[in-house]
N, C-alpha and C positions, 0 to 999 in steps of 0.2 A: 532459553526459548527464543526464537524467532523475532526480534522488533520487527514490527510493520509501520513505517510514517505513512498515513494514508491521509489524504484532503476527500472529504464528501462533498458530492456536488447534488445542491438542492434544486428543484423547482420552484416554479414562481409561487408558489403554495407553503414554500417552505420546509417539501416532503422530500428525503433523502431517492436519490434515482442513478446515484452511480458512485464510484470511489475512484481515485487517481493514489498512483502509488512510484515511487520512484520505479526506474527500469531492474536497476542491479538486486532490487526487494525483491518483483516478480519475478525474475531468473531464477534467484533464491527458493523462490515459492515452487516453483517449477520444477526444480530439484531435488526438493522435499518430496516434492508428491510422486516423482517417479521411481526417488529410490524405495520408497514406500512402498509401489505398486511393484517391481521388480523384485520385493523382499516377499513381498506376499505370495509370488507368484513361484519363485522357489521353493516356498513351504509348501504350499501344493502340489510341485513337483516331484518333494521328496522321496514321495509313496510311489514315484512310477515306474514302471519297469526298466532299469539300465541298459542300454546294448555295450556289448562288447565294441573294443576298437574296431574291429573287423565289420559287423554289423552297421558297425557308426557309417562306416566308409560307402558297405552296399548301399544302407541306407540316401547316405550324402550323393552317389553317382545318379542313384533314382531319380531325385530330386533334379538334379540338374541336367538329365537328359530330358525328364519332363519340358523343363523350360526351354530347353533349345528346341524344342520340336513345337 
């Protein structure tokens, strides 16, 4: 699992209102969560209909005459 060195930083109350974490940790974190989101997002792709390469390609020109225009 993941270590996190994290410093909490109190109020003058003594009531926790924020966390400090090394940089290279939160990269780390950042990481985590997007390959997580990208793994998720493939699983739900699974189910969707394939184009063929030829399909892919029409498809692909569309796209980007859309955006030159």
């Amino acid at each position: 699992m993941l270590e996190i060195h994290k410093n909490i930083i109190l109020d003058e109350n003594q009531k926790p209102i924020a966390v400090q974490i090394p940089i290279k940790e939160f990269e780390r974190m950042e990481e985590v969560i997007e390959n997580y989101g990208l793994a998720r997002l493939m699983d739900e792709a699974a189910d969707d209909e394939q184009l063929s390469v030829q399909e892919a390609k029409h498809f692909y020109r569309s796209l980007k005459k859309d955006v030159e225009s």
